[in-house]
N, CA, C and O atoms as a GROMACS GRO file, in nm:
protein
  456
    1UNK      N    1   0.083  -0.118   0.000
    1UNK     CA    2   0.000   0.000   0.000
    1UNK      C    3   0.088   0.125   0.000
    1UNK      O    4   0.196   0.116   0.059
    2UNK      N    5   0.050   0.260  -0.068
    2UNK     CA    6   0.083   0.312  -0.062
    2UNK      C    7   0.113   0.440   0.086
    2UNK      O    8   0.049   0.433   0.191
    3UNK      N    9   0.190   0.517   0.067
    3UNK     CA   10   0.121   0.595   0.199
    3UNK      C   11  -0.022   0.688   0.195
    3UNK      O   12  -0.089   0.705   0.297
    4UNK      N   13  -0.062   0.752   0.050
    4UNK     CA   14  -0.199   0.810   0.051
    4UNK      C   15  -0.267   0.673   0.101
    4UNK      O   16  -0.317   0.659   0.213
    5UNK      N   17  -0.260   0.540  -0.031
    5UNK     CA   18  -0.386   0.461   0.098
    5UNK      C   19  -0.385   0.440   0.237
    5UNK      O   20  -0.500   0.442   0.283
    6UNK      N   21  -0.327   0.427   0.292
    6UNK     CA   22  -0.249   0.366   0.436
    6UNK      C   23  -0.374   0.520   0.524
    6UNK      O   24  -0.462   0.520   0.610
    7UNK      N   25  -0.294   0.647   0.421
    7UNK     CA   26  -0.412   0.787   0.504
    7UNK      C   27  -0.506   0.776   0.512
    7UNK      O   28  -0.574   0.775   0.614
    8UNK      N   29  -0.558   0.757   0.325
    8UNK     CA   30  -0.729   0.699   0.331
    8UNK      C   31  -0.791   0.642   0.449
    8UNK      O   32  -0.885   0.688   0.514
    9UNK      N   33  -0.703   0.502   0.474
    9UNK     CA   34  -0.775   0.415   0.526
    9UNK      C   35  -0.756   0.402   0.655
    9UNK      O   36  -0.785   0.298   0.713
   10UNK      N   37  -0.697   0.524   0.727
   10UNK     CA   38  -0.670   0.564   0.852
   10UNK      C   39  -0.775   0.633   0.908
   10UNK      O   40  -0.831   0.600   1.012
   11UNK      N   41  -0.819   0.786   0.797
   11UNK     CA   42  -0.923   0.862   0.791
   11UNK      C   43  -1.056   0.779   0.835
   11UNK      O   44  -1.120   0.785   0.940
   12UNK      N   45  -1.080   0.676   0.681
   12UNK     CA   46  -1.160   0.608   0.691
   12UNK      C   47  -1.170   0.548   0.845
   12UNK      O   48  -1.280   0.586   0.886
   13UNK      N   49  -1.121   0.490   0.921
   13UNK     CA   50  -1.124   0.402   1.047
   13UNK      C   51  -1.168   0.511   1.124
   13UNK      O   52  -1.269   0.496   1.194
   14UNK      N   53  -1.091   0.650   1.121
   14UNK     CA   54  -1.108   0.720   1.246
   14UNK      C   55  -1.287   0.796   1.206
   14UNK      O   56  -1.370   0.762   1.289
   15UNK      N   57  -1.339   0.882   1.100
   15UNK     CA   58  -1.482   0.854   1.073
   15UNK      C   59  -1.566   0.757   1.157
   15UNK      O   60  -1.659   0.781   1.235
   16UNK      N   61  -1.500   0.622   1.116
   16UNK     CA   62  -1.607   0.533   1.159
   16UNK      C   63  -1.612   0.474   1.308
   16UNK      O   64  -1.685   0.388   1.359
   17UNK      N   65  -1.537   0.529   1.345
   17UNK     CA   66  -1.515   0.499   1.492
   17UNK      C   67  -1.580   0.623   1.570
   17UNK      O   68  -1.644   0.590   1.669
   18UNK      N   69  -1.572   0.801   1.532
   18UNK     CA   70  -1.606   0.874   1.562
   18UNK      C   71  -1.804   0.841   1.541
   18UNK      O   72  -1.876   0.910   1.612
   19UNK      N   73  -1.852   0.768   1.474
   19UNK     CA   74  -1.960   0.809   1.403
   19UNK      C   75  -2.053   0.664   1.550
   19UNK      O   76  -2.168   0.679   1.591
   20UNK      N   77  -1.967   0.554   1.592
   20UNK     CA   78  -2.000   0.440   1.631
   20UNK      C   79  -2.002   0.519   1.818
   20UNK      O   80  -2.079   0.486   1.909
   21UNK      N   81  -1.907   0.610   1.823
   21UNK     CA   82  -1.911   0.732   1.967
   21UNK      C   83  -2.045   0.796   1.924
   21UNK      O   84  -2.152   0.756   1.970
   22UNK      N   85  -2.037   0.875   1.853
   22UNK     CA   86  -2.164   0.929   1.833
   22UNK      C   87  -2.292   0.842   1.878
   22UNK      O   88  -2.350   0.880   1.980
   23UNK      N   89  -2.327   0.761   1.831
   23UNK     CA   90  -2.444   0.666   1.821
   23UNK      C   91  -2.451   0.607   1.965
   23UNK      O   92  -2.563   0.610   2.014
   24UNK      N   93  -2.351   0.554   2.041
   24UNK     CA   94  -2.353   0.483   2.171
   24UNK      C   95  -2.383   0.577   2.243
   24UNK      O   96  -2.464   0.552   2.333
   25UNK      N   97  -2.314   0.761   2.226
   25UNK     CA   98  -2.356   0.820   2.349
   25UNK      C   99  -2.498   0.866   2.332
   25UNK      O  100  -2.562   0.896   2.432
   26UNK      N  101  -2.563   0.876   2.190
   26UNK     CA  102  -2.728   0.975   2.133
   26UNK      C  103  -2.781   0.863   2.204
   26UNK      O  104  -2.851   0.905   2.295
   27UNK      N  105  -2.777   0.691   2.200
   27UNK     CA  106  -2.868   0.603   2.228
   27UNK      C  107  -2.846   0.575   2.385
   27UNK      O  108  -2.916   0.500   2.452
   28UNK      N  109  -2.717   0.662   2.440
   28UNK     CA  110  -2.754   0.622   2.598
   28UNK      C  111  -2.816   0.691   2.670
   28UNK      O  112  -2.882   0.666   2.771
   29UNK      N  113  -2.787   0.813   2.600
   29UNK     CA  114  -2.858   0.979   2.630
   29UNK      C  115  -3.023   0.961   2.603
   29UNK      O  116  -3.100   1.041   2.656
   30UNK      N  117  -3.068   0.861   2.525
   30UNK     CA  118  -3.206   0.847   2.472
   30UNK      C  119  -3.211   0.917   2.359
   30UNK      O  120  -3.312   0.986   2.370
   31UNK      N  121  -3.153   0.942   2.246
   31UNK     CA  122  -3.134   1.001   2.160
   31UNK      C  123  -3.226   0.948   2.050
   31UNK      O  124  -3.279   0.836   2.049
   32UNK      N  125  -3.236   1.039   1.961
   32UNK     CA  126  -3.250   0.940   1.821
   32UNK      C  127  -3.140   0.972   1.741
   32UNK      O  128  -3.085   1.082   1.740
   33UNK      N  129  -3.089   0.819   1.635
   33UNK     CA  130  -2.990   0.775   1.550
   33UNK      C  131  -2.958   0.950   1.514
   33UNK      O  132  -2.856   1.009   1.551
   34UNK      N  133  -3.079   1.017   1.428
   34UNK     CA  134  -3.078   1.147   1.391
   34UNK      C  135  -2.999   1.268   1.436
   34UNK      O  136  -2.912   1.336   1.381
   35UNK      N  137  -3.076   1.273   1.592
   35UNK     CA  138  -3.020   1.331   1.683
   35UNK      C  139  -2.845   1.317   1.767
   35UNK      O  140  -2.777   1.400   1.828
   36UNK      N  141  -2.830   1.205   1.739
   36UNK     CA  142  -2.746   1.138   1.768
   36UNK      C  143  -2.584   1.174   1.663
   36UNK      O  144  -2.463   1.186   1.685
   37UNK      N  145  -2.673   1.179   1.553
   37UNK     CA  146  -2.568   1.251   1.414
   37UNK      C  147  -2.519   1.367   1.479
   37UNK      O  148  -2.398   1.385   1.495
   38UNK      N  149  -2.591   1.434   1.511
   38UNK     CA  150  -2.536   1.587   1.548
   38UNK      C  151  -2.461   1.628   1.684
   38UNK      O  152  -2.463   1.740   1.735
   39UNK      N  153  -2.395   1.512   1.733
   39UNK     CA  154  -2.330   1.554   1.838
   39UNK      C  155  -2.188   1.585   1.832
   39UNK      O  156  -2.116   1.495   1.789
   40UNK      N  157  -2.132   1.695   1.867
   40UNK     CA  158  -2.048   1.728   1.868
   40UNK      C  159  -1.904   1.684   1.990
   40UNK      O  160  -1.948   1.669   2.105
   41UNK      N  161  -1.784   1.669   1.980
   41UNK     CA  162  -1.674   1.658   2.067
   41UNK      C  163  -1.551   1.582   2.016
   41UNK      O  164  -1.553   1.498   1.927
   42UNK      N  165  -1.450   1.620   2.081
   42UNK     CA  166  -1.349   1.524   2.030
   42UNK      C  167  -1.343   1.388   2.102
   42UNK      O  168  -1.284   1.297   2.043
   43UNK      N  169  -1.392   1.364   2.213
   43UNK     CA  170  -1.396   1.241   2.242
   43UNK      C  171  -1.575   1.204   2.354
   43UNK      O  172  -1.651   1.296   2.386
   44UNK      N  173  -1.591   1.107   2.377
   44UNK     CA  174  -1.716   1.069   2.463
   44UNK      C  175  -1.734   1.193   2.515
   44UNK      O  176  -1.798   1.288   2.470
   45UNK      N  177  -1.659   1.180   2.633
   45UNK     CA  178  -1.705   1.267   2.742
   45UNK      C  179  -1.728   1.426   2.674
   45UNK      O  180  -1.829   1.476   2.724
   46UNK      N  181  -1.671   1.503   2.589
   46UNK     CA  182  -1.746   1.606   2.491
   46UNK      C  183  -1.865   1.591   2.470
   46UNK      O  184  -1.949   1.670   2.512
   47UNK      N  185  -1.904   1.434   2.366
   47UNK     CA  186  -1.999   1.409   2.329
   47UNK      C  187  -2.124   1.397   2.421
   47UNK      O  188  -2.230   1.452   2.390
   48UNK      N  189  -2.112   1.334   2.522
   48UNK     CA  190  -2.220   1.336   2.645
   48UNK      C  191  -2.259   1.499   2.716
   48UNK      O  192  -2.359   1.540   2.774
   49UNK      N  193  -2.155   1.551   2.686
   49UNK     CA  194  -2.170   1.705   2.745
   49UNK      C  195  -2.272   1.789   2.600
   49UNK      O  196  -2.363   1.868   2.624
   50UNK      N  197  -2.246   1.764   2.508
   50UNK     CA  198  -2.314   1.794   2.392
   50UNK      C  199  -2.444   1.712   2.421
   50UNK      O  200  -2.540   1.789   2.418
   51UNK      N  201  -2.482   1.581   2.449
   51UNK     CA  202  -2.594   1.520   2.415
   51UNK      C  203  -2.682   1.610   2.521
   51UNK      O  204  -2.801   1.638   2.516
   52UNK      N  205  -2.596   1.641   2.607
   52UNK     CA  206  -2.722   1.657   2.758
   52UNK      C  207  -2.731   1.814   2.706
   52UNK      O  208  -2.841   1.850   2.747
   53UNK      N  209  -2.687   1.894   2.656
   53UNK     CA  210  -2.736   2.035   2.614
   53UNK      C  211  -2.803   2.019   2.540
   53UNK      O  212  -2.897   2.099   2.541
   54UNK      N  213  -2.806   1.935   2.453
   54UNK     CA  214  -2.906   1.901   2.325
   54UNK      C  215  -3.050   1.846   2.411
   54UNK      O  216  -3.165   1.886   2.397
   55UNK      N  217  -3.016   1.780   2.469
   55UNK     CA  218  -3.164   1.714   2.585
   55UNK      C  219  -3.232   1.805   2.679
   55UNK      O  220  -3.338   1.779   2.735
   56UNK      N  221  -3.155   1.927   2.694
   56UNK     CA  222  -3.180   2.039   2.820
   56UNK      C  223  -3.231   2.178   2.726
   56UNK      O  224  -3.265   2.283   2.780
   57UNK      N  225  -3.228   2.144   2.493
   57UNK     CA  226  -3.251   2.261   2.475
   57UNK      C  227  -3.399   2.225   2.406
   57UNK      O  228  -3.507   2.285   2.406
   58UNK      N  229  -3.373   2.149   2.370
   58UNK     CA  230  -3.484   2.033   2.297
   58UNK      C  231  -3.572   1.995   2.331
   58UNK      O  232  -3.689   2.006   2.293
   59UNK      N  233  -3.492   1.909   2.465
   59UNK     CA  234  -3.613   1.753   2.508
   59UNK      C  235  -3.571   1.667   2.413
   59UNK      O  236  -3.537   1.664   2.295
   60UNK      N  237  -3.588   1.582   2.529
   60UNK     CA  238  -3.581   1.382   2.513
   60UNK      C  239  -3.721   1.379   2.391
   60UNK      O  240  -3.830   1.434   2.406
   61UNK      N  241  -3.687   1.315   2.300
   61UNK     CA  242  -3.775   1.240   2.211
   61UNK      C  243  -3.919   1.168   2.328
   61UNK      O  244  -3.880   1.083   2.409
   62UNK      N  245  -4.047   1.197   2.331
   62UNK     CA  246  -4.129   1.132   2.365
   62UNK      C  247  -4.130   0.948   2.360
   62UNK      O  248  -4.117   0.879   2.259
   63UNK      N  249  -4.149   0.906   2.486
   63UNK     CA  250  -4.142   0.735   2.491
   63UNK      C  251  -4.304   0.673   2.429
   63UNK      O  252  -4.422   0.710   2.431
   64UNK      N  253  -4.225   0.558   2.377
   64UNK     CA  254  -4.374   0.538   2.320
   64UNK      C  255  -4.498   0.500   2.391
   64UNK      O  256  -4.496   0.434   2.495
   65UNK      N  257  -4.566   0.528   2.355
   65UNK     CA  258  -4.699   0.530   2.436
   65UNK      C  259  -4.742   0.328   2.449
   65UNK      O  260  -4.773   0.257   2.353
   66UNK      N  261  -4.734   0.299   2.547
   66UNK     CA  262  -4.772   0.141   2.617
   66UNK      C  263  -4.894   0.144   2.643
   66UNK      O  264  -4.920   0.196   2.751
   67UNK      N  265  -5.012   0.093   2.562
   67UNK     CA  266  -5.147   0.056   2.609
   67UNK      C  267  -5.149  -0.030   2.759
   67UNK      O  268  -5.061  -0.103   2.806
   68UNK      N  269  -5.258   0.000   2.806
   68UNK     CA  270  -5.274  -0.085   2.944
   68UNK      C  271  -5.348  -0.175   2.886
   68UNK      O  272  -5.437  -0.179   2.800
   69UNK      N  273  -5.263  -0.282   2.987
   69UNK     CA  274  -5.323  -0.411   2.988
   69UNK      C  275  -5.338  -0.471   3.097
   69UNK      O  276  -5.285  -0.433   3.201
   70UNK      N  277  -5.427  -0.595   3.086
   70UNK     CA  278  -5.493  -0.632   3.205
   70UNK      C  279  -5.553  -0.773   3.157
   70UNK      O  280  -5.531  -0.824   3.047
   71UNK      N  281  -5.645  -0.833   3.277
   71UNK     CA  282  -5.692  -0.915   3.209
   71UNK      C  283  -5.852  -0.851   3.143
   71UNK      O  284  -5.902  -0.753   3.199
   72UNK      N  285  -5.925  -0.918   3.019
   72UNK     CA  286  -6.044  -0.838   2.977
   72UNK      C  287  -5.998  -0.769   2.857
   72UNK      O  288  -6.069  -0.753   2.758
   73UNK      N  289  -5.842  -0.717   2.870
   73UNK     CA  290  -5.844  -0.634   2.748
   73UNK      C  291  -5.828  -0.716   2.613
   73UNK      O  292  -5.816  -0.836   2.585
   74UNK      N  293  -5.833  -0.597   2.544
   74UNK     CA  294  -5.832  -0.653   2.368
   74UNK      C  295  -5.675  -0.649   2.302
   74UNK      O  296  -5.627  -0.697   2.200
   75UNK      N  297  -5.616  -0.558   2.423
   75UNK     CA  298  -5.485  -0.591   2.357
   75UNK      C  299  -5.345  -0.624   2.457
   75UNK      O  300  -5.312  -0.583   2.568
   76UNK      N  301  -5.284  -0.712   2.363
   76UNK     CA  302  -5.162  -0.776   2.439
   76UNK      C  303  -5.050  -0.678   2.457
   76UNK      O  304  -5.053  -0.560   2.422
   77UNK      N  305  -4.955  -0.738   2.514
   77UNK     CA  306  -4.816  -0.635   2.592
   77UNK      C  307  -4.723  -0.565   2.432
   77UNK      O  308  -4.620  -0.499   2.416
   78UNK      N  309  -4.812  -0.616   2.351
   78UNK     CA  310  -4.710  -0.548   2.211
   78UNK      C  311  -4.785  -0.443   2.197
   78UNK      O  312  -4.721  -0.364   2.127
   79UNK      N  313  -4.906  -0.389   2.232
   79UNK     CA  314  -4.996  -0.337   2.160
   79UNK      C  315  -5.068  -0.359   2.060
   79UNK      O  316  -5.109  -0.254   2.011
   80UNK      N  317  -5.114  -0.485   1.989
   80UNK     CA  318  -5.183  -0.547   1.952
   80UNK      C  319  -5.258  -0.666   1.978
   80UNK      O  320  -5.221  -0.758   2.050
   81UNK      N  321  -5.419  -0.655   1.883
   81UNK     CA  322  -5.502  -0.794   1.972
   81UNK      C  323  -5.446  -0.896   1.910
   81UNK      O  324  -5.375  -0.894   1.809
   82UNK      N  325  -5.482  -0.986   1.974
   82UNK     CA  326  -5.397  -1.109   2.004
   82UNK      C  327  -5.475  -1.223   1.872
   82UNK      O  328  -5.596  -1.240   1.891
   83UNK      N  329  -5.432  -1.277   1.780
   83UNK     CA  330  -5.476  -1.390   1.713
   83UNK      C  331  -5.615  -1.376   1.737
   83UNK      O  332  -5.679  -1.273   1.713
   84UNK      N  333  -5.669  -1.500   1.795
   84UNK     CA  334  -5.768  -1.538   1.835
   84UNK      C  335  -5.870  -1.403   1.870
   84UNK      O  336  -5.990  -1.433   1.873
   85UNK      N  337  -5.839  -1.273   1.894
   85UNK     CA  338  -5.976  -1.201   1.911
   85UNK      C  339  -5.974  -1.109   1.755
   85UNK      O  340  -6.070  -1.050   1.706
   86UNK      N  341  -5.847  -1.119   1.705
   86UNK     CA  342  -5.851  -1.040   1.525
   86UNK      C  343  -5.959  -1.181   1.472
   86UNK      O  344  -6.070  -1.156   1.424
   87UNK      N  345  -5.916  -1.302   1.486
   87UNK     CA  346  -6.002  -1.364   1.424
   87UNK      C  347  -6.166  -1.375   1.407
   87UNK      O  348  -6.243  -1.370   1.311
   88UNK      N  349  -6.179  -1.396   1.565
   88UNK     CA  350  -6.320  -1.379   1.639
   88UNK      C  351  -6.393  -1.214   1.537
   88UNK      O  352  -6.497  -1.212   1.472
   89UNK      N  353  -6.327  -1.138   1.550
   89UNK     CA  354  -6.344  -1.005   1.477
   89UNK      C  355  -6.401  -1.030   1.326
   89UNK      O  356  -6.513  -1.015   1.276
   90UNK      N  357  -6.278  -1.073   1.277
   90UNK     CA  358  -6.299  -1.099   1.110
   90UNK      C  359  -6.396  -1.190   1.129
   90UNK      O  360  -6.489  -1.138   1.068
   91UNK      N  361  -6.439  -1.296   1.175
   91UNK     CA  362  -6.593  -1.405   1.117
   91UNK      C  363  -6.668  -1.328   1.197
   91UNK      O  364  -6.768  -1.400   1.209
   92UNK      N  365  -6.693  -1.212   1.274
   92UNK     CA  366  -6.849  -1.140   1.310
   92UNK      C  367  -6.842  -1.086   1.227
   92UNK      O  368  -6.957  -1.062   1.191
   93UNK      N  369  -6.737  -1.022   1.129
   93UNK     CA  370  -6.799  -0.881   1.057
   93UNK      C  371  -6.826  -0.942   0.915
   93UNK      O  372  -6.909  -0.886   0.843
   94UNK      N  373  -6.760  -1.057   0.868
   94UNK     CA  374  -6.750  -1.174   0.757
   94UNK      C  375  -6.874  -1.241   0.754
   94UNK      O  376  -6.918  -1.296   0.653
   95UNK      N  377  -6.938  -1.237   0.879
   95UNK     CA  378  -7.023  -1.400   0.866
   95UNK      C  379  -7.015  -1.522   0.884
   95UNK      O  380  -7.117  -1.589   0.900
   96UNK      N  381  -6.889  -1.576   0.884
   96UNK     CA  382  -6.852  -1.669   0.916
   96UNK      C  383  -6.826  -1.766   1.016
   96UNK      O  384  -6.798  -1.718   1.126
   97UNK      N  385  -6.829  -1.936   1.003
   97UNK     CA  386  -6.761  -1.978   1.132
   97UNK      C  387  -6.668  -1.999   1.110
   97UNK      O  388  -6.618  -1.978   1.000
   98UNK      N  389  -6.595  -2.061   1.233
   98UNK     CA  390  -6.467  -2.123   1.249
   98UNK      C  391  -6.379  -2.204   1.142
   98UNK      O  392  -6.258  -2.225   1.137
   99UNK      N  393  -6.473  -2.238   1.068
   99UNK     CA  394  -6.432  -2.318   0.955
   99UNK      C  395  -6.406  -2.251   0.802
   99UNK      O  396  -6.366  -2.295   0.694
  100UNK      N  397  -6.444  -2.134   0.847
  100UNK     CA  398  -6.475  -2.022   0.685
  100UNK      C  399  -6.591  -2.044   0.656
  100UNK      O  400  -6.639  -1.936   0.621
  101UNK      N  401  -6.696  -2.155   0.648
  101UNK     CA  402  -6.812  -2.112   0.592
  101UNK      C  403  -6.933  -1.986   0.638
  101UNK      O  404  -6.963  -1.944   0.750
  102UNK      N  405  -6.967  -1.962   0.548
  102UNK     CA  406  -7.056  -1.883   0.598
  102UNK      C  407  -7.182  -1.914   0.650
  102UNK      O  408  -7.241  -2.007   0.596
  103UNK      N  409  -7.241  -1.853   0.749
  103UNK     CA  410  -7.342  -1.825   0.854
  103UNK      C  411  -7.528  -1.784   0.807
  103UNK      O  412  -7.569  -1.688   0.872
  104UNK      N  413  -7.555  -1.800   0.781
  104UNK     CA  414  -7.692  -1.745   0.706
  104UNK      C  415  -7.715  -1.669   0.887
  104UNK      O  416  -7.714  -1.716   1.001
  105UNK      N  417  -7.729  -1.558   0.836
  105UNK     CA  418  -7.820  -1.478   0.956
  105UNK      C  419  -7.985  -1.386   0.862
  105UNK      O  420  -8.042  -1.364   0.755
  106UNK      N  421  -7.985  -1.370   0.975
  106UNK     CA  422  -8.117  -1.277   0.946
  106UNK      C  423  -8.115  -1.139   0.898
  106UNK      O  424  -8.045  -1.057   0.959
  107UNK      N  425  -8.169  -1.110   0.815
  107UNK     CA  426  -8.141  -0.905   0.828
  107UNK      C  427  -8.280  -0.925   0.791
  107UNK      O  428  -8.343  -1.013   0.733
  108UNK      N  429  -8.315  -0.770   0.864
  108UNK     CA  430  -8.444  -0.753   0.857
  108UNK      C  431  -8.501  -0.688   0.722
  108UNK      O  432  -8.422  -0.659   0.632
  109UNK      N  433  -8.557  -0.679   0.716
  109UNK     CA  434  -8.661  -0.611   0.551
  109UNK      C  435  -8.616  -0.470   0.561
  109UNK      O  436  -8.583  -0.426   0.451
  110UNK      N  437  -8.604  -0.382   0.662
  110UNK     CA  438  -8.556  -0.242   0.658
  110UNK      C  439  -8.406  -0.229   0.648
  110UNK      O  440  -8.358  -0.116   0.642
  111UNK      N  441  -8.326  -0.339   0.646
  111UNK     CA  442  -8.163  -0.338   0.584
  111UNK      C  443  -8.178  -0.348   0.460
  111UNK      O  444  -8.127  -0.269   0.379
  112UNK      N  445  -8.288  -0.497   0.417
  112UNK     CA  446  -8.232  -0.528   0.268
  112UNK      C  447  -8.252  -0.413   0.178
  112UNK      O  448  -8.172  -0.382   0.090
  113UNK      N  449  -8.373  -0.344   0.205
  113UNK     CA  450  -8.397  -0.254   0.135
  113UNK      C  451  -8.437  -0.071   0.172
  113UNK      O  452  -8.526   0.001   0.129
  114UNK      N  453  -8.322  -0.046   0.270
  114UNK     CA  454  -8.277   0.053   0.279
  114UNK      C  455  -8.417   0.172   0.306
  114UNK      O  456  -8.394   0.292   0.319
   0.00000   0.00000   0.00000
């Protein structure tokens, strides 16, 4: 290798090492990746002094909002309903049973014809 590559690929390392500081201190700080781009210092401890002015001018990114759960509810610890009540859902509004066929129900004379 030459000595320009040997620089290149010195540069290159030190970038990517600066950019991998960046990211560990935005995501310990609660950062986003985004936010996280824009921190300034020559080493961590800069960078953490930058993240927390950035957090003290800003604000912390909002945490995501966690539905309550319990027992009764419709939705599980991901925030979504669970299999079995999406299904139950789709054959009331479908018609259907358990099996896919469909259900003959009743509608009255003032549905069919409006």
């Amino acid at each position: 290798m030459t000595p320009e590559e040997i620089a290149a690929v010195a540069a290159e390392r030190d970038t990517a090492r600066q950019e991998l500081a960046r990211l560990r201190v935005g995501l310990t700080k609660g950062l986003t990746p985004e936010q996280s781009a824009r921190l300034r210092g020559a080493d961590e401890a800069e960078m953490t002094a930058d993240a927390d002015a950035l957090k003290a001018e800003f604000g912390a990114p909002p945490a995501p909002a966690r539905p309550a759960t319990g027992s009764g509810s419709d939705v599980n610890a991901s925030g979504h309903m669970g299999i079995e009540r999406g299904a139950a859902l789709y054959r009331a509004k479908h018609g259907v049973d358990e099996d896919g066929v469909r259900v003959a129900r009743y509608m009255p004379r003032s549905e069919m014809f409006g």
